[in-house]
N, CA, C and O atoms as a Tripos MOL2 file, in Angstrom:
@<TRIPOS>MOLECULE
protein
  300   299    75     0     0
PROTEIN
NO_CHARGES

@<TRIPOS>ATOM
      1 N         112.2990  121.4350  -87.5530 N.3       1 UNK1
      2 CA        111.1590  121.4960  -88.4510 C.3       1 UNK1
      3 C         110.9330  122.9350  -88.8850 C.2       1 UNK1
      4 O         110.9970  123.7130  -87.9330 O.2       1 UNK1
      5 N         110.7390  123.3820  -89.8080 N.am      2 UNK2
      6 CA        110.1040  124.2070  -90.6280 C.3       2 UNK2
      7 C         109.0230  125.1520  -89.9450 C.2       2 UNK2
      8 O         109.1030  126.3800  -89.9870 O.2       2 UNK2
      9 N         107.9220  124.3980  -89.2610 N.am      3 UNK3
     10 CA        107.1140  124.7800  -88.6000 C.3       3 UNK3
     11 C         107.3970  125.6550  -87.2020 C.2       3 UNK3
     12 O         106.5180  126.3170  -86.6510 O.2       3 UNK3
     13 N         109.2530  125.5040  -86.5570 N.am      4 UNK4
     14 CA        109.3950  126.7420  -85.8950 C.3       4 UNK4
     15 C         110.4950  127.6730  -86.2890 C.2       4 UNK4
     16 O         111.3820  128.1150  -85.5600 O.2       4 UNK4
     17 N         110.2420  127.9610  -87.9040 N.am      5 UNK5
     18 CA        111.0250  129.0550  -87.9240 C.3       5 UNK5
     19 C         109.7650  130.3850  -87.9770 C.2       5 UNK5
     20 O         109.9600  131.4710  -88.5210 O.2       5 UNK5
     21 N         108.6600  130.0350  -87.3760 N.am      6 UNK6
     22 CA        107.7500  131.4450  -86.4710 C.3       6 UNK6
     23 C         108.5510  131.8350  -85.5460 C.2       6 UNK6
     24 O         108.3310  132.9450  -85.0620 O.2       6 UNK6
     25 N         109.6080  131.1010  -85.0830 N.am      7 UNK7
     26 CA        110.3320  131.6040  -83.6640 C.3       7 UNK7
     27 C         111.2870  132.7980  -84.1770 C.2       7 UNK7
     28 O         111.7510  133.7620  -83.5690 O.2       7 UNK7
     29 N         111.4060  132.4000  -85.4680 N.am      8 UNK8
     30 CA        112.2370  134.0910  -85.5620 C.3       8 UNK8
     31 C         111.5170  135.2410  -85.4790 C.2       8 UNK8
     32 O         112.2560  136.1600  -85.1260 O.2       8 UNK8
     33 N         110.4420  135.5730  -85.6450 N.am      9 UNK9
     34 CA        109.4590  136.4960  -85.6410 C.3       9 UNK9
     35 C         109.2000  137.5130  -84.2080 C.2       9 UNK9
     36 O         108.9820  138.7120  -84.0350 O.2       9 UNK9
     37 N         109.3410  136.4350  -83.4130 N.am     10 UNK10
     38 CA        109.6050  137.0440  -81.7520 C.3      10 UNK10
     39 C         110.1690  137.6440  -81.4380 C.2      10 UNK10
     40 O         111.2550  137.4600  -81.9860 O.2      10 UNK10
     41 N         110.2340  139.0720  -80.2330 N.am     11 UNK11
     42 CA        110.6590  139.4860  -79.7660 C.3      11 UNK11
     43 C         110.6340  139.3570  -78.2090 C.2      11 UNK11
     44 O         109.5890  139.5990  -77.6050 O.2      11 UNK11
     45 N         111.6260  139.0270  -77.6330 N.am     12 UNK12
     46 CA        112.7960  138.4590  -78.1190 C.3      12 UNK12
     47 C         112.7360  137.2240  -78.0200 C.2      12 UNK12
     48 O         111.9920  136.4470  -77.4220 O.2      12 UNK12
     49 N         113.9830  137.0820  -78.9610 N.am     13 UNK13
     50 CA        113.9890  135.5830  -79.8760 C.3      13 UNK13
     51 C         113.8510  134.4520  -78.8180 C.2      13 UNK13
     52 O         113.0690  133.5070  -78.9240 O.2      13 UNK13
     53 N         114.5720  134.6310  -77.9460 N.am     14 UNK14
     54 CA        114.0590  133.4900  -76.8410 C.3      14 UNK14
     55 C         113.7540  134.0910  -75.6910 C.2      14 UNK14
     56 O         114.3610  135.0440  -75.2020 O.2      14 UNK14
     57 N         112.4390  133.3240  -75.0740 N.am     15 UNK15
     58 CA        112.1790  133.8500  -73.9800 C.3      15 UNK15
     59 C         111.6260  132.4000  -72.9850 C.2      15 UNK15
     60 O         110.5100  131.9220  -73.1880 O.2      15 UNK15
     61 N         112.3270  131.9710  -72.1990 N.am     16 UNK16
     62 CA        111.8710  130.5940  -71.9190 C.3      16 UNK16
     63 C         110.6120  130.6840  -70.8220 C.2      16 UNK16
     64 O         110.3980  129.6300  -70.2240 O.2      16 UNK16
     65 N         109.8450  131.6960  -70.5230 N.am     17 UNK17
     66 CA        108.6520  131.7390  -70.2490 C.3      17 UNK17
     67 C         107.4250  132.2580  -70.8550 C.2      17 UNK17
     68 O         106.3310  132.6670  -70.4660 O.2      17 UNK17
     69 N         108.2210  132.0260  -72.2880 N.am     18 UNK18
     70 CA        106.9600  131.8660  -73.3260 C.3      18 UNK18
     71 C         106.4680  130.6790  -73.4400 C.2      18 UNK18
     72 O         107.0770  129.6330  -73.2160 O.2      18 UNK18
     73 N         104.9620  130.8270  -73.9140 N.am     19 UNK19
     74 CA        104.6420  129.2500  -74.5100 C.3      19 UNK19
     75 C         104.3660  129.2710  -75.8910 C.2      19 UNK19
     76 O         103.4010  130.0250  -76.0170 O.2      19 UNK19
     77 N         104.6610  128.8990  -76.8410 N.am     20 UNK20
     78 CA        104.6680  128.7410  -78.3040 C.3      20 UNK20
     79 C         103.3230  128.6220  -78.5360 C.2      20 UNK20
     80 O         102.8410  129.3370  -79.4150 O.2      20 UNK20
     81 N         102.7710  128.0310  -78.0620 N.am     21 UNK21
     82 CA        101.1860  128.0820  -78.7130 C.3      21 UNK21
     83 C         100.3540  128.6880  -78.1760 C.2      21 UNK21
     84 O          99.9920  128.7570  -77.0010 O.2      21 UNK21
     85 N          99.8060  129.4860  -79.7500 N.am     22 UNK22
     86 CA         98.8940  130.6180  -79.5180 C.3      22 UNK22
     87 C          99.6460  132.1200  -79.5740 C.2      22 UNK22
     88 O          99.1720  133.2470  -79.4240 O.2      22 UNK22
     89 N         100.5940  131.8080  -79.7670 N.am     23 UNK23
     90 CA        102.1260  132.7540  -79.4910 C.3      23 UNK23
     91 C         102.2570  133.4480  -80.9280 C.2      23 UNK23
     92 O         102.0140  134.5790  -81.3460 O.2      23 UNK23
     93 N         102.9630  131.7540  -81.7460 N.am     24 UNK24
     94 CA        103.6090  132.4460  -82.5430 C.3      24 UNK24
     95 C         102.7970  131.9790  -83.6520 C.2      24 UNK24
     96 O         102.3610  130.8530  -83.4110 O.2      24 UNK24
     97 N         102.3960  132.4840  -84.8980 N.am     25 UNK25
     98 CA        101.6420  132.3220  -85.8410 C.3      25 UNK25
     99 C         101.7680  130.8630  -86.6570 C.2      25 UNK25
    100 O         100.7970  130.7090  -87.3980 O.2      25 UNK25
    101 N         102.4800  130.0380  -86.6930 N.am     26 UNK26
    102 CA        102.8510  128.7350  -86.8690 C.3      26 UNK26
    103 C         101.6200  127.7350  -86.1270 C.2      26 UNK26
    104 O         100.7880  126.9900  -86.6460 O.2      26 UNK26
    105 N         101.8820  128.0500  -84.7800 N.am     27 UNK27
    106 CA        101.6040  127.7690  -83.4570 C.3      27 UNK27
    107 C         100.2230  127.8580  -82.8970 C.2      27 UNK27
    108 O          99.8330  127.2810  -81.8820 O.2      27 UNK27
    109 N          99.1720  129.0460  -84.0640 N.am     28 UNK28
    110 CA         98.4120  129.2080  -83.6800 C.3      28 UNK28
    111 C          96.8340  128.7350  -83.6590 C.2      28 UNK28
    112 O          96.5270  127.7460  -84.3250 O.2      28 UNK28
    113 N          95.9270  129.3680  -82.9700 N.am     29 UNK29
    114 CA         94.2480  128.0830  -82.9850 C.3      29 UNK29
    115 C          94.0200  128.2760  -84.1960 C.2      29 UNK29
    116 O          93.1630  127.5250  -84.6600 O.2      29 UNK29
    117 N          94.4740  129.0190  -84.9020 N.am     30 UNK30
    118 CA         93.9080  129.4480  -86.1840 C.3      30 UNK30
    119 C          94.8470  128.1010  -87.9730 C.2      30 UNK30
    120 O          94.5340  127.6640  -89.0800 O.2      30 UNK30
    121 N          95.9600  128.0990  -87.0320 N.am     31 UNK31
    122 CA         96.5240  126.6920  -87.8000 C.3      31 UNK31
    123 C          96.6080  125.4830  -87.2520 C.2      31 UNK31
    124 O          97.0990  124.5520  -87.8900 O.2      31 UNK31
    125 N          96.3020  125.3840  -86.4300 N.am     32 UNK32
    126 CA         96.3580  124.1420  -85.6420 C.3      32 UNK32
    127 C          94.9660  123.2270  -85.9250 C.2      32 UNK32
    128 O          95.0150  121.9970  -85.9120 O.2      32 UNK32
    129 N          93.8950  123.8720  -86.1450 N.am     33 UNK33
    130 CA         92.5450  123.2320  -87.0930 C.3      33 UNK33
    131 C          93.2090  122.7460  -88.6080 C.2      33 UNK33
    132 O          92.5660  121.8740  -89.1910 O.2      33 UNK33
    133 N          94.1430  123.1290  -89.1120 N.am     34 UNK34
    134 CA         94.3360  123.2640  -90.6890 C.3      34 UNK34
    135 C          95.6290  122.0390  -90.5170 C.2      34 UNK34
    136 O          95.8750  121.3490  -91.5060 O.2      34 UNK34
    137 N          96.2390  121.8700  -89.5260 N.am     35 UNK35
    138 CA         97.1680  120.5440  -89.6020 C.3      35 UNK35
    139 C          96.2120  119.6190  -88.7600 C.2      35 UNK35
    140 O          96.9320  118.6650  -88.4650 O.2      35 UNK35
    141 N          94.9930  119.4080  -88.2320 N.am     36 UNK36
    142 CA         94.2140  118.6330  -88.0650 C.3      36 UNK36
    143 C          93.5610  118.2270  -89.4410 C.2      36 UNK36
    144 O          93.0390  117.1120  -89.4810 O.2      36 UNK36
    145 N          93.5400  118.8380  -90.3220 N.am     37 UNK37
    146 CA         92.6000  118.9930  -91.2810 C.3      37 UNK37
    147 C          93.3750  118.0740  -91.9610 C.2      37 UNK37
    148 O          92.9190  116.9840  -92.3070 O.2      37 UNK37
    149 N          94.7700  118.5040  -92.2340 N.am     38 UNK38
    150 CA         95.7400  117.5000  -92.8920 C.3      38 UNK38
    151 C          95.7110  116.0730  -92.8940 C.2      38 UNK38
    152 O          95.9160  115.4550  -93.9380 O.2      38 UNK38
    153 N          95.4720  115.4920  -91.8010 N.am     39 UNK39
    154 CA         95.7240  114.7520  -91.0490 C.3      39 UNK39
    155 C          94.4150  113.6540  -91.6520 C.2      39 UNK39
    156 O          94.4370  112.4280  -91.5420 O.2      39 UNK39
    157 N          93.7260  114.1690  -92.0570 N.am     40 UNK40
    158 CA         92.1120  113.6750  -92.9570 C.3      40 UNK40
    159 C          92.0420  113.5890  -94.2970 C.2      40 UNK40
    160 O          91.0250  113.3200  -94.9360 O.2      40 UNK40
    161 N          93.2580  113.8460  -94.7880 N.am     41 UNK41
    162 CA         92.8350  114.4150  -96.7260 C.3      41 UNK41
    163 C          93.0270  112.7730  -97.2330 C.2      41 UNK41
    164 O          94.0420  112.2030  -96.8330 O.2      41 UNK41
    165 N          92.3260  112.2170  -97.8690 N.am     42 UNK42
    166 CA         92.4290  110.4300  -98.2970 C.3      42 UNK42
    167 C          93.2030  110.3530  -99.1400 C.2      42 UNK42
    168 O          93.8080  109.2810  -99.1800 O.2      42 UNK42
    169 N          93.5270  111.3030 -100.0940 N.am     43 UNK43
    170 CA         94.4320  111.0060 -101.4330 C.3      43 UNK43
    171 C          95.4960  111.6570 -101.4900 C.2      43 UNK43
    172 O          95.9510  111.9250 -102.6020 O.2      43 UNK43
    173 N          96.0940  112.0320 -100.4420 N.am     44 UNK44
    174 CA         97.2440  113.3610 -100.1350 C.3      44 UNK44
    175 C          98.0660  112.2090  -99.0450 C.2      44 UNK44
    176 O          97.9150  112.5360  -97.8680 O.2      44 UNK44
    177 N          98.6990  111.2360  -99.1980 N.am     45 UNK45
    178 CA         99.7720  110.4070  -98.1900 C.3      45 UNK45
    179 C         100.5700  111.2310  -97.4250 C.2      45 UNK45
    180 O         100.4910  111.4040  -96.2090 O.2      45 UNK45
    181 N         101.2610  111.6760  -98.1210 N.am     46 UNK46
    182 CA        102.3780  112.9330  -97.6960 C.3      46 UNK46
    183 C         101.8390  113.9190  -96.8160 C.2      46 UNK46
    184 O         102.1220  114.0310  -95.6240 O.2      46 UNK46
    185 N         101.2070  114.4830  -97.3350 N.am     47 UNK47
    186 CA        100.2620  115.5880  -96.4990 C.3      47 UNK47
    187 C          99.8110  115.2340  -95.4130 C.2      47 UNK47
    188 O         100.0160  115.9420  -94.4260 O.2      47 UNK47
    189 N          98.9170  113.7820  -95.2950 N.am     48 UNK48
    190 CA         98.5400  113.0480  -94.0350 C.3      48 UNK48
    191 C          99.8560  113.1390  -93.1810 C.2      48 UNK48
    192 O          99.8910  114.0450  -92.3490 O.2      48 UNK48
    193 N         100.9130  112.3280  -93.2870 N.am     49 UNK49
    194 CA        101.8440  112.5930  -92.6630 C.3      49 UNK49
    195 C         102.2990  113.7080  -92.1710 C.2      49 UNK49
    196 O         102.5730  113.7210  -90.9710 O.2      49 UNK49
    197 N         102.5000  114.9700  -93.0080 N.am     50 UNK50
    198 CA        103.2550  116.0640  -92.2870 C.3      50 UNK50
    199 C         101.5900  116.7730  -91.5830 C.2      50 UNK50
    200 O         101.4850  117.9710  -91.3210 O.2      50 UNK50
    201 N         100.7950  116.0830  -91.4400 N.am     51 UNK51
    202 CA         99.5620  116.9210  -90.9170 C.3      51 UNK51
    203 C         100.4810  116.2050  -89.2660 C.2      51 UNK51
    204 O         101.1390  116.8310  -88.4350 O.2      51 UNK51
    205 N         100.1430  114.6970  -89.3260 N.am     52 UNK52
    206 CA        100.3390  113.7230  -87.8910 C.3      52 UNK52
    207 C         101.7440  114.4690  -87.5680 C.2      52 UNK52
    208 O         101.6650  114.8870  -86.4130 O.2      52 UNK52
    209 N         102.6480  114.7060  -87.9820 N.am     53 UNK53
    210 CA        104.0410  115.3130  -87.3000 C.3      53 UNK53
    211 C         103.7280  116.6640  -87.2490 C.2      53 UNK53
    212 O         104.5670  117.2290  -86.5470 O.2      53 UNK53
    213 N         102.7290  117.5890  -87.7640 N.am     54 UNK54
    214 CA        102.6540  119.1670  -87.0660 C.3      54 UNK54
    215 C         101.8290  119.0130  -85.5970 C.2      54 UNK54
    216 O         101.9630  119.6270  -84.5390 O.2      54 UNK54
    217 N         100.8670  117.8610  -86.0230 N.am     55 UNK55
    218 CA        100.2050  117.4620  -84.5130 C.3      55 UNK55
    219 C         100.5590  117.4130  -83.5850 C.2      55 UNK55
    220 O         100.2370  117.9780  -82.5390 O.2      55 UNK55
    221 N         101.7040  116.3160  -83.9790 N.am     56 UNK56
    222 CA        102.7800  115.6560  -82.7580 C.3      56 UNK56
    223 C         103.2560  117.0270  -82.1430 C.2      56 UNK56
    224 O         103.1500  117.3110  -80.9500 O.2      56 UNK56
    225 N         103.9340  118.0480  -83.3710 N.am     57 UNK57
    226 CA        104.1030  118.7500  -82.6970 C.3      57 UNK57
    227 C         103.9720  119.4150  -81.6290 C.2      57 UNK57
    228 O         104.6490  119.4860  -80.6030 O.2      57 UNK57
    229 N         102.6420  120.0960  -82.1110 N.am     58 UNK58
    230 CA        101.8120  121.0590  -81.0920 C.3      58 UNK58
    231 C         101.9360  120.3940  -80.1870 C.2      58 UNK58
    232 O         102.5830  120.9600  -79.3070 O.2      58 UNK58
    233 N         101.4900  118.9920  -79.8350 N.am     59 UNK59
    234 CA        101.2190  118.7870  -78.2730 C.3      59 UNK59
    235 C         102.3790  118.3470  -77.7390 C.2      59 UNK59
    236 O         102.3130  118.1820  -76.5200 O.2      59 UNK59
    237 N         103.1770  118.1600  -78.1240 N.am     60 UNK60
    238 CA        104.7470  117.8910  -77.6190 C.3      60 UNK60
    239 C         105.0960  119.6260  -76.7500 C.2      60 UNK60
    240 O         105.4130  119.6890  -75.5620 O.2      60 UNK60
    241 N         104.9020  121.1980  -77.8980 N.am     61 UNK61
    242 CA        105.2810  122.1620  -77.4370 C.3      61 UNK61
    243 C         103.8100  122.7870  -76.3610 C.2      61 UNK61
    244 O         103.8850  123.9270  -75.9030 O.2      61 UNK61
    245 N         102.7760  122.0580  -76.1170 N.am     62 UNK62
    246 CA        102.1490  122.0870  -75.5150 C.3      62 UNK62
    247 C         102.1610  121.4200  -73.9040 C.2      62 UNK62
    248 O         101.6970  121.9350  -72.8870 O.2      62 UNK62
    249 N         102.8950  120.0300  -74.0630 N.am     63 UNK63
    250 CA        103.4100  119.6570  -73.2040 C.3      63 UNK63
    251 C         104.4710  120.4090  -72.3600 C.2      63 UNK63
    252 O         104.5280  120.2660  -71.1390 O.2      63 UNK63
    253 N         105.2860  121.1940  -73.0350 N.am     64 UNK64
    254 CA        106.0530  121.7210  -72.9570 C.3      64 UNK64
    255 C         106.2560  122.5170  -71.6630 C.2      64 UNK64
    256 O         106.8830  122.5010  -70.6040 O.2      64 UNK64
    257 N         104.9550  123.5450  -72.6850 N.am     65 UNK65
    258 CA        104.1140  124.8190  -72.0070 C.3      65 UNK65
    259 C         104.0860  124.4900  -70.4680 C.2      65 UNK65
    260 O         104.6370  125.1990  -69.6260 O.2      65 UNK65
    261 N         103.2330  123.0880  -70.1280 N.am     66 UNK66
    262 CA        102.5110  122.8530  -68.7960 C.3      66 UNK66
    263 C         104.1850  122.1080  -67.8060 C.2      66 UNK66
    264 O         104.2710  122.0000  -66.5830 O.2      66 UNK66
    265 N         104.9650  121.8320  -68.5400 N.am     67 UNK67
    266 CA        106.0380  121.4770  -67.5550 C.3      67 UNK67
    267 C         106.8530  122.3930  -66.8820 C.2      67 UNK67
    268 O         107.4130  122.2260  -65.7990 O.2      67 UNK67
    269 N         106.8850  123.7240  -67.8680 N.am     68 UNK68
    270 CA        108.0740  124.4340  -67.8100 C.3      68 UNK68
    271 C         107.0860  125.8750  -67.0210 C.2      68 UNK68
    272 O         107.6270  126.4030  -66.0480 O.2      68 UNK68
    273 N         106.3100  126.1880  -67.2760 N.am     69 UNK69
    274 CA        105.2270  127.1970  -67.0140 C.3      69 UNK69
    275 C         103.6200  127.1230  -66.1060 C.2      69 UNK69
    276 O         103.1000  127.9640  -65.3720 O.2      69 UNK69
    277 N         103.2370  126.0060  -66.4510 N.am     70 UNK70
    278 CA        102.3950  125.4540  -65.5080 C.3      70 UNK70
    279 C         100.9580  125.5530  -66.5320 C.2      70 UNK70
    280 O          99.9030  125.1460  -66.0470 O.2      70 UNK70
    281 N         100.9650  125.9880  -67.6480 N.am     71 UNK71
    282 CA         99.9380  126.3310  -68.7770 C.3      71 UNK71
    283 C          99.8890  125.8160  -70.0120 C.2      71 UNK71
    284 O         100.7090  126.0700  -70.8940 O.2      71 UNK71
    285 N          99.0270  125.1500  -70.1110 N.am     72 UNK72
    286 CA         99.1450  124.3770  -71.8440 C.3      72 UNK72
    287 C          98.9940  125.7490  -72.8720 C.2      72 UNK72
    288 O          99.2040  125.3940  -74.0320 O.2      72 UNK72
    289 N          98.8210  126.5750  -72.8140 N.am     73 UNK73
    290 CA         99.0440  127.3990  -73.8410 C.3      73 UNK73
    291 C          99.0710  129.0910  -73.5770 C.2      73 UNK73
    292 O          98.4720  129.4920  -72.5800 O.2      73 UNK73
    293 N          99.8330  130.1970  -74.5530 N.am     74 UNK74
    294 CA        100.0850  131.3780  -74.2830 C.3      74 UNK74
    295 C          98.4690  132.1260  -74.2910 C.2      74 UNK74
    296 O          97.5260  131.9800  -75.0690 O.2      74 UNK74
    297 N          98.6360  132.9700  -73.0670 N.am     75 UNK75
    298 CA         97.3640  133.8710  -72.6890 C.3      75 UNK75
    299 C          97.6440  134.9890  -72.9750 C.2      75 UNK75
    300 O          96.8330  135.8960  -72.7850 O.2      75 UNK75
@<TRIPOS>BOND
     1     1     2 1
     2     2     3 1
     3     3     4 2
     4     3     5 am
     5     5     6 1
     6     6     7 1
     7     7     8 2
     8     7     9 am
     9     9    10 1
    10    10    11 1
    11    11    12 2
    12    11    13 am
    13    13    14 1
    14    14    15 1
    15    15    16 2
    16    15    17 am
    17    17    18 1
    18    18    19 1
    19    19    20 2
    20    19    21 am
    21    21    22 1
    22    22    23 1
    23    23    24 2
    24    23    25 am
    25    25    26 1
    26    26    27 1
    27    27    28 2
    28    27    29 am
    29    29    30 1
    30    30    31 1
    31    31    32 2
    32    31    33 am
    33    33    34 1
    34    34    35 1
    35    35    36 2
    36    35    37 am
    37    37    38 1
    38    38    39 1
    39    39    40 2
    40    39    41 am
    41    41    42 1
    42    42    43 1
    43    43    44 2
    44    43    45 am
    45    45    46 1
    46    46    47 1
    47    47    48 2
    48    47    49 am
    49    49    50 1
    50    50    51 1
    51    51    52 2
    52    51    53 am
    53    53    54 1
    54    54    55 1
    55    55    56 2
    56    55    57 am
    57    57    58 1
    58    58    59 1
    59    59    60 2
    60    59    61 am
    61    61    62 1
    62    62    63 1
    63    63    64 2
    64    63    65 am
    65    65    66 1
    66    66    67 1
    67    67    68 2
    68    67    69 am
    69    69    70 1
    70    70    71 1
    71    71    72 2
    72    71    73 am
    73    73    74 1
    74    74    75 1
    75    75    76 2
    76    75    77 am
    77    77    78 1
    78    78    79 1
    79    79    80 2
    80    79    81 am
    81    81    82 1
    82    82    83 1
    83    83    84 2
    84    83    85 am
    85    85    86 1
    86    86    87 1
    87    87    88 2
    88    87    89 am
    89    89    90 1
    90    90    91 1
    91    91    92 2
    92    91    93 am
    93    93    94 1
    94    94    95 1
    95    95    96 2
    96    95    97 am
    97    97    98 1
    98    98    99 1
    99    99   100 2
   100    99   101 am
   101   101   102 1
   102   102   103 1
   103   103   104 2
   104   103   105 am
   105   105   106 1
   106   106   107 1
   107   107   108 2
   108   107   109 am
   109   109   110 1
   110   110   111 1
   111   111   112 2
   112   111   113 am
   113   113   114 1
   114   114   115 1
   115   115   116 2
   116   115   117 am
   117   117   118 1
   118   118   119 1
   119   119   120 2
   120   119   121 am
   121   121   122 1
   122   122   123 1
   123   123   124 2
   124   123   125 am
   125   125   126 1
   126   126   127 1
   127   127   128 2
   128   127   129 am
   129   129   130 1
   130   130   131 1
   131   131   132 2
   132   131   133 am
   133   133   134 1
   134   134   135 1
   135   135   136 2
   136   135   137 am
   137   137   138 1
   138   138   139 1
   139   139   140 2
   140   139   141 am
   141   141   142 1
   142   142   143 1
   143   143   144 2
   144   143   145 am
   145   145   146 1
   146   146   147 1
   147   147   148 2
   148   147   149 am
   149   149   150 1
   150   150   151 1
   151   151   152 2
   152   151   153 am
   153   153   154 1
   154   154   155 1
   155   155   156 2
   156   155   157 am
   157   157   158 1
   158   158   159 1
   159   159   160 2
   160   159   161 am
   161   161   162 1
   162   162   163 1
   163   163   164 2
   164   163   165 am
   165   165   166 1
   166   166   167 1
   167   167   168 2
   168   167   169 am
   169   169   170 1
   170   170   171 1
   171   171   172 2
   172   171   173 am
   173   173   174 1
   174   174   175 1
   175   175   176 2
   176   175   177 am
   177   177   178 1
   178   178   179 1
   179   179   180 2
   180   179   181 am
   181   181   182 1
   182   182   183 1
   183   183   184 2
   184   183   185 am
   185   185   186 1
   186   186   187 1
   187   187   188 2
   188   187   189 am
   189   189   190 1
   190   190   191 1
   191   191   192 2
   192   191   193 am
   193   193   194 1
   194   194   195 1
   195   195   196 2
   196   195   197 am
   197   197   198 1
   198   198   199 1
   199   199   200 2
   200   199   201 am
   201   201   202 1
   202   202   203 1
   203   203   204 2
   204   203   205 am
   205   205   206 1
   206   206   207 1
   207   207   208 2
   208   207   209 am
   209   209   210 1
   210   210   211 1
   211   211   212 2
   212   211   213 am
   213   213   214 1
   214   214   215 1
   215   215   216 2
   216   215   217 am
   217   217   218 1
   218   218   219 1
   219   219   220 2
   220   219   221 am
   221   221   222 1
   222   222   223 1
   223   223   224 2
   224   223   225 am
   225   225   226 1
   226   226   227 1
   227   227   228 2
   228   227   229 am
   229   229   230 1
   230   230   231 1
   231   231   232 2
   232   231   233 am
   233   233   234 1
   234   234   235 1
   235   235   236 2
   236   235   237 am
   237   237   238 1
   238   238   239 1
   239   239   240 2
   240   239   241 am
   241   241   242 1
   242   242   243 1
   243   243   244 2
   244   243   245 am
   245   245   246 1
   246   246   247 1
   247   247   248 2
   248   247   249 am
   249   249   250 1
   250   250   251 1
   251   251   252 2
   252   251   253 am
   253   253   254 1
   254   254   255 1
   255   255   256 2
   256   255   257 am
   257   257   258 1
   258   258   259 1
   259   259   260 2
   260   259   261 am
   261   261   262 1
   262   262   263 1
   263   263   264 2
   264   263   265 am
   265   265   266 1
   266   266   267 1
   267   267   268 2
   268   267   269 am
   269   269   270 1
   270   270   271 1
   271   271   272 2
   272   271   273 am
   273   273   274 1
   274   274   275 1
   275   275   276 2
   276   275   277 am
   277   277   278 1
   278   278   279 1
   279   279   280 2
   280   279   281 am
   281   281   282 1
   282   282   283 1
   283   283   284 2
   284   283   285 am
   285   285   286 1
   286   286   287 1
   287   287   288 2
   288   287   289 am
   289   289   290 1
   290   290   291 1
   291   291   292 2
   292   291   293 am
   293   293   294 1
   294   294   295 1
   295   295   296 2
   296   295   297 am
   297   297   298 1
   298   298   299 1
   299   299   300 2
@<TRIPOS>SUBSTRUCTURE
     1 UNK1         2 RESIDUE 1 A UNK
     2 UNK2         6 RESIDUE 1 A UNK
     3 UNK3        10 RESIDUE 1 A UNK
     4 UNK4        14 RESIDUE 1 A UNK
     5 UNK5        18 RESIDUE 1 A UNK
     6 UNK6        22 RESIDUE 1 A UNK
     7 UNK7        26 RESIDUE 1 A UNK
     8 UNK8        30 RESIDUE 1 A UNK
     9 UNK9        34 RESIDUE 1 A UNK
    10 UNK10       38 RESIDUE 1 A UNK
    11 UNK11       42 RESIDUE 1 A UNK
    12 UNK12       46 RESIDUE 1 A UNK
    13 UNK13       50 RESIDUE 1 A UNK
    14 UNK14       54 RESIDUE 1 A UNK
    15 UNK15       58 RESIDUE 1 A UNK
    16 UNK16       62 RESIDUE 1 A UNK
    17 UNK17       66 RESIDUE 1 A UNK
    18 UNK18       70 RESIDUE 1 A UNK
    19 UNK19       74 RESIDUE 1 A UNK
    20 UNK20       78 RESIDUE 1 A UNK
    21 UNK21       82 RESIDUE 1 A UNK
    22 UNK22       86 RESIDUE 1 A UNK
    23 UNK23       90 RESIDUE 1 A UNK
    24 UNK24       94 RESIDUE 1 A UNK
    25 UNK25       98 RESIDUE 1 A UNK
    26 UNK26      102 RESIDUE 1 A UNK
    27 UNK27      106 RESIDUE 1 A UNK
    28 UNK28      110 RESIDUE 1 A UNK
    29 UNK29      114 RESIDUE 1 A UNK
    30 UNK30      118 RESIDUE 1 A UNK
    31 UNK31      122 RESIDUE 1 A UNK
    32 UNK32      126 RESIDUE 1 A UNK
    33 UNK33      130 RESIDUE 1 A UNK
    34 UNK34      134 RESIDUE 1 A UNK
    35 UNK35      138 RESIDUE 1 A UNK
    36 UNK36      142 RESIDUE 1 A UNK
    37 UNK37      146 RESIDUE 1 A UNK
    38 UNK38      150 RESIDUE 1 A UNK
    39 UNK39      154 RESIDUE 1 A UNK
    40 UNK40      158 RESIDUE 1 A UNK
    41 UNK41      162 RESIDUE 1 A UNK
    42 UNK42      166 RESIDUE 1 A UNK
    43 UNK43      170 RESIDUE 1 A UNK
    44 UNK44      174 RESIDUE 1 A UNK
    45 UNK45      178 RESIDUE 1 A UNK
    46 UNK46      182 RESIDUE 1 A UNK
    47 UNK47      186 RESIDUE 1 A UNK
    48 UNK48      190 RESIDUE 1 A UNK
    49 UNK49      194 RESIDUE 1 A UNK
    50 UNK50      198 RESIDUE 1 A UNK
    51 UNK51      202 RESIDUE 1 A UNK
    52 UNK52      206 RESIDUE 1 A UNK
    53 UNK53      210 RESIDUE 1 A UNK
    54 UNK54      214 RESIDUE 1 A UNK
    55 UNK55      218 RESIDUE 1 A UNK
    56 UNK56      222 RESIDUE 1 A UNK
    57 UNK57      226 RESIDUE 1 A UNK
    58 UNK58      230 RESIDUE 1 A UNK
    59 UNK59      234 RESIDUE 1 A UNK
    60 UNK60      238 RESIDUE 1 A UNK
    61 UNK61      242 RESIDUE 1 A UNK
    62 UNK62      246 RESIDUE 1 A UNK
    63 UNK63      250 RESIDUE 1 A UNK
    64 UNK64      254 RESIDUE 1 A UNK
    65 UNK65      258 RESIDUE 1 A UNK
    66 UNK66      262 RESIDUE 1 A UNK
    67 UNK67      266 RESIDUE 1 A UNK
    68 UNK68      270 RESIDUE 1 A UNK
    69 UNK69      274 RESIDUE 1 A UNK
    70 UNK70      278 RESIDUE 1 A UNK
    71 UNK71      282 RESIDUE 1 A UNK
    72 UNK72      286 RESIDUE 1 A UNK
    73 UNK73      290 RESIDUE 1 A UNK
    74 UNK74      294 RESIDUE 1 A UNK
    75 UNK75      298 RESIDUE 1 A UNK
């Protein structure tokens, strides 16, 4: 998805005791209201949709966070 090429932005590019959210600007509280928001628009189909799959996202790489790290999100 589209939504993690924020991962290039990182230094360094992989770090597997990062947690993506809150991290990387994609990822963050500050967009994560705005693909909720998506997720509500009545006359935007499409948009509804890619709002529900940035959702999915987040809490999929949120899930992530708490399996691999023990934290639903970067502090």
């Amino acid at each position: 998805m589209l939504v993690d090429s924020d991962h290039l932005l990182a230094t360094p590019l992989y770090d597997p005791e990062r947690c993506s959210i809150g991290f990387h600007p994609l990822h963050s509280f500050i967009a994560i209201p705005i693909y909720l928001a998506l997720c509500f628009l009545p006359k935007f189909r499409y948009l509804r949709i890619i709002g529900v799959g940035l959702i999915i996202h987040m809490l999929l790489d949120s899930v992530d966070c708490q399996i691999t790290n023990g934290i639903w999100y970067y502090i």
